[in-house]
N, C-alpha and C positions, 0 to 999 in steps of 0.2 A: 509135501516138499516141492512139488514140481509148478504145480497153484504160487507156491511162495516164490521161487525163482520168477514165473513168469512176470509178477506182479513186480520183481526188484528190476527187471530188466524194463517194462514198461517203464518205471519210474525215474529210471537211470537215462532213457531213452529223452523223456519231457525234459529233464534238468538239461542235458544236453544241445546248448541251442541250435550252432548249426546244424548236428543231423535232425534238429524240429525241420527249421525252414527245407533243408533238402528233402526232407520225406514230404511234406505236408504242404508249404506253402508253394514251394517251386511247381507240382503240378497241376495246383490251383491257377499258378501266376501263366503256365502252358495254356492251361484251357482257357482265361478269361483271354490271352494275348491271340490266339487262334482263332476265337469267337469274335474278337476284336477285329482282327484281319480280313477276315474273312466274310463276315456281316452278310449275310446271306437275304436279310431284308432289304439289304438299301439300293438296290438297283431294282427294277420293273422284270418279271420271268419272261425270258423268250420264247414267245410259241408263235410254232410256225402253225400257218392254216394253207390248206390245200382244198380246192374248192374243185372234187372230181366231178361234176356236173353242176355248172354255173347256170345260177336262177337269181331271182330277186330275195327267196328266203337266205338261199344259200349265202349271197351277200350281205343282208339285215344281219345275220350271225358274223360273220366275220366284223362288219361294220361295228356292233355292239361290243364285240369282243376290245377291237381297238379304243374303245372309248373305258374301256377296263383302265383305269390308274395303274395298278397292280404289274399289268398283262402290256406288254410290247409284240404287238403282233408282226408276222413277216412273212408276207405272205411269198407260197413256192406254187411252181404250177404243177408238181406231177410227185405221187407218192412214193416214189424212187429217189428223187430229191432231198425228200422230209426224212427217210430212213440215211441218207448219206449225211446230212447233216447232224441227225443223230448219232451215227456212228462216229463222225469227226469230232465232237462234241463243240461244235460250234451253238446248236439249241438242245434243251433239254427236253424238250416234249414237242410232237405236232399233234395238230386234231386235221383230221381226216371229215371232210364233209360230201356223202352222198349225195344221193338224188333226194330232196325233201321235198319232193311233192305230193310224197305217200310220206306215208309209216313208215319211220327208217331209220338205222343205229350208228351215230356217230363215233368214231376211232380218234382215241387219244394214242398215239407211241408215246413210250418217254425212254429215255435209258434208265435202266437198271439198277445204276451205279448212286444216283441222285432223286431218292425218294421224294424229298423234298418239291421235285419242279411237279412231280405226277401229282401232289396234292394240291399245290396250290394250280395247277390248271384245272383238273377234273373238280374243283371247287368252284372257280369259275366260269366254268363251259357247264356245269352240273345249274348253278344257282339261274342263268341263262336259259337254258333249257325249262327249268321249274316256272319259270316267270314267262315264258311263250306255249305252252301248252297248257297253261293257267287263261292264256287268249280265248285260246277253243274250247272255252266251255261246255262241258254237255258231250265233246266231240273226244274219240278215242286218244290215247296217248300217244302223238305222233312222232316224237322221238327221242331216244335214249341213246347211253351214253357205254359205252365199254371202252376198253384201256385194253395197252398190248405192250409190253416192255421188250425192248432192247437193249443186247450190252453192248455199249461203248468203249472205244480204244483209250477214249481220250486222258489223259492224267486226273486224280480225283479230284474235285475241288470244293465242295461242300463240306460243311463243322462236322455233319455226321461222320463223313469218308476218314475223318483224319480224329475224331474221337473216339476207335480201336486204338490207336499209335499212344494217343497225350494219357487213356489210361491207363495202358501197362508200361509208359515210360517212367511212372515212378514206384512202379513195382521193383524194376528191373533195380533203379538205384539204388533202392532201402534196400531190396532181398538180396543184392550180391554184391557192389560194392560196398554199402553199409557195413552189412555181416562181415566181409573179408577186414576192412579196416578195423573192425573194431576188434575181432579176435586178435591181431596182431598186433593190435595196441595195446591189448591189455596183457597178451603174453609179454610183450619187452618189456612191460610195467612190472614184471613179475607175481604179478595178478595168479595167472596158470601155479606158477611154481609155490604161491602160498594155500591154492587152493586142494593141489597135487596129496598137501596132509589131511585133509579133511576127509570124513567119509564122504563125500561129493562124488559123485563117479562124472566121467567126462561126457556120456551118454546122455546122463540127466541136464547137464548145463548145455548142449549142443541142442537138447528139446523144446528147452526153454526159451534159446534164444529164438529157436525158429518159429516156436507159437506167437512172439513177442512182436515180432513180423511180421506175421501172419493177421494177427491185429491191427497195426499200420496199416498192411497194404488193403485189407476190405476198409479201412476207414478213410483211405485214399480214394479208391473206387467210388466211395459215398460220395465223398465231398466234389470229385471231378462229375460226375453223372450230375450229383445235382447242377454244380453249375452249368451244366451242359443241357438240360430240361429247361430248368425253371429261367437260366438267363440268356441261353439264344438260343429255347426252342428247338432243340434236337428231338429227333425220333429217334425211339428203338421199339421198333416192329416185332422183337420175338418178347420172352421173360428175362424179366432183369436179374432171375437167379441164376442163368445161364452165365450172367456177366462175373457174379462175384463167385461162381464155382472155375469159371477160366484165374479170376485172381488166386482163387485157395490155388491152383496147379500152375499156375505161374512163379507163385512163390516158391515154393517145394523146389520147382524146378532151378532158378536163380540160387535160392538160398544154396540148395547142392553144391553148386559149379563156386560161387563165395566162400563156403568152406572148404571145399577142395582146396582152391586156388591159394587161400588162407594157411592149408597144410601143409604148402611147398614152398612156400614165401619164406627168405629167410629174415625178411625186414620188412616195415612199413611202404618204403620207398618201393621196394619190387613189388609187393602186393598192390599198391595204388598207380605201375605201370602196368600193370598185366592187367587188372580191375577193369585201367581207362581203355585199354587198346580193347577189350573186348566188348565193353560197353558202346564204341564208338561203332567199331566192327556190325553190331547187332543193329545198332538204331541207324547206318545205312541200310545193312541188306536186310532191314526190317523194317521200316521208316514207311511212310507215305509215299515215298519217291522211287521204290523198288522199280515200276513200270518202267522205269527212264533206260535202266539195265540190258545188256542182250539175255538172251535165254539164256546160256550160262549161267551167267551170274546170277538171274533170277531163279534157276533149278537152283546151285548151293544158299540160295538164302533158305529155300522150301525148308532144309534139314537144319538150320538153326532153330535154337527154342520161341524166340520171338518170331518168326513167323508164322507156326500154326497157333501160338497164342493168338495174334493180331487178326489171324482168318478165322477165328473161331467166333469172336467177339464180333467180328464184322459180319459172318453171317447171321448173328442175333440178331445184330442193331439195325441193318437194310434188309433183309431176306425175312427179320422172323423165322428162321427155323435150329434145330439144335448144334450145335456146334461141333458135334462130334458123328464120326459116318464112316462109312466102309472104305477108306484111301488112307494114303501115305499118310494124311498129314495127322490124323488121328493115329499110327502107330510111332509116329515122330515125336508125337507130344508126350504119348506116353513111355517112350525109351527116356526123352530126356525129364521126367519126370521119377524115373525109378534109378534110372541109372548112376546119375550124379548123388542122389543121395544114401545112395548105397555104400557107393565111394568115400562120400564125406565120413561116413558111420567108420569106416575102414580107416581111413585117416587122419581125423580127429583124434588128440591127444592134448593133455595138459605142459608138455613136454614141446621144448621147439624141435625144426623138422628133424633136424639130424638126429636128434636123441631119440626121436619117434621112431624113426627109421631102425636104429639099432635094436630098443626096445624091443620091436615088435620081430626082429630076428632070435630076441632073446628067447621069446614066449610060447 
């Protein structure tokens, strides 16, 4: 039975064009317009070089460096500089050059925030290096390369930074105002009250919807990632199943707060005012542009559901590591992951609200 609902609800969902394009195309048309914006290839990477004891090698490397296409060199005098400039996010990476008249290890910084600049410099400064102690044949390895990350104050600005937000934005709209309009479409349609005869229980058709969902949104995920890999070259540093287990808990969590919202609504109209205003609500104090906030405002976004989604995935995608850890924001996810659907279970009726409301005094 519950197989067969899923399957009417998928099917109902295709025939449906607009919420096709809203689920499907619109977050497609985010990521390619983002990736678009953004283009993270079309400018030359700023690295600073800092020459903490100036020689003729010291300089042949910098010198080489500038003749990088790639690589727009800018050069600072002192390594206090290179980290303040990091910090302001004015450059995304410096290299740090010793004394090279010996055997000695060159210092990339980059910030933290922007994987991206650390790769394509220590790619650079790495292939340089390979090709000068390829010189000294016969003679010891005379310099290598290590990296030291900083975090930066400065606003995100890289496809990776802002491809947490473009994929759980169309989570957010399938799993909760989808779901909300569309229960409350189909109850005024009297849909609920023909189904109310059936042995249908309302448990069964609220599982279905949310599996149905729950489908969309990992085939959301698919289609944004890929285009986010394969057409402008995004990283993600940790496992990509990290990504689509934040989607499965992302939806739960939306779909909850949609049916809730869905079960108070006594019409279309209120349910697609309340739907907007929180949807709106969420994708500021959840959005890319949180930073811009005072602390205030950036603590209550913490306790919205879109923002330990969007940290979770972001520590996947730059950090490489698990999404989930011993803080707030992993007890946050998970209150509004049980909580809301607990709710909905509770309020969920084939019956509009009023009649719910009674009913459930009756029983």
């Amino acid at each position: 039975m519950l197989i067969t609902l899923v399957r009417s609800q998928l099917r109902t969902f295709v025939r449906d064009r607009p919420a096709f394009v809203l689920a499907l195309v619109m977050p497609s048309f985010m990521a390619i317009f983002f990736g678009f914006i953004i283009n993270t290839d079309a400018k030359p990477l700023k690295l600073g070089v800092v020459q903490l004891v100036g020689s003729e090698t010291s300089e042949a490397i910098t010198t080489a460096l500038e003749d990088t296409k790639q690589i727009r060199v800018i050069r600072l005098k002192t390594e206090s500089e290179a980290r303040a400039r990091i910090e302001d996010g004015a450059i995304g990476s410096a290299l740090l050059i010793p004394d090279v008249s010996k055997p000695a290890t060159l210092t990339i910084l980059y910030d933290e925030k922007s994987i991206e600049n650390l790769q394509r410099a220590a790619g650079a400064v790495d292939a340089f290096l390979q090709r000068y102690n390829l010189q000294l044949a016969g003679a010891e390895e005379t310099l290598k390369l290590k990296v030291q990350g900083l975090r930066a104050d400065s606003r995100l600005g890289s496809y990776d930074s802002v491809l947490p937000f473009i994929l759980i934005f169309g989570v957010l709209m399938t799993a909760m105002g989808g779901l909300a309009t569309r229960i409350v479409t189909q109850r005024e349609a009297g849909i609920f009250k023909r189904l109310s005869a059936t042995p249908l229980k309302p448990m069964d058709y609220l599982l279905s919807e949310v599996i149905a969902r729950l489908f969309i949104a990992l085939l959301q995920i698919a289609i944004v990632l890929g285009i986010g890999i394969f057409a402008y070259d995004a990283t993600v540093a940790g496992n990509v199943g990290w990504i689509f287990l934040m989607a499965v808990i992302a939806t739960l969590a939306f779909a909850g707060i949609g049916v809730v919202v869905a079960s108070l609504s006594p019409s279309p109209e209120a349910v697609g005012g309340v739907t907007g205003g929180l949807t709106v609500l969420m994708v500021i104090l959840g959005g890319p542009t949180t930073e811009i906030f005072p602390a205030a405002v950036k603590k209550i976004a913490e306790f919205l559901p879109m923002g330990p989604v969007q940290s979770g995935i972001r520590h996947v995608i730059l950090d490489g590591t698990s999404p989930f850890g011993l803080d707030v924001s992993t007890l946050v996810l998970a209150l509004w992951t049980i909580l809301p659907v607990l709710l909905a279970a509770r309020l969920f009726h084939f019956s509009p609200p009023l009649k719910s409301s009674r009913g459930a005094r009756g029983t």
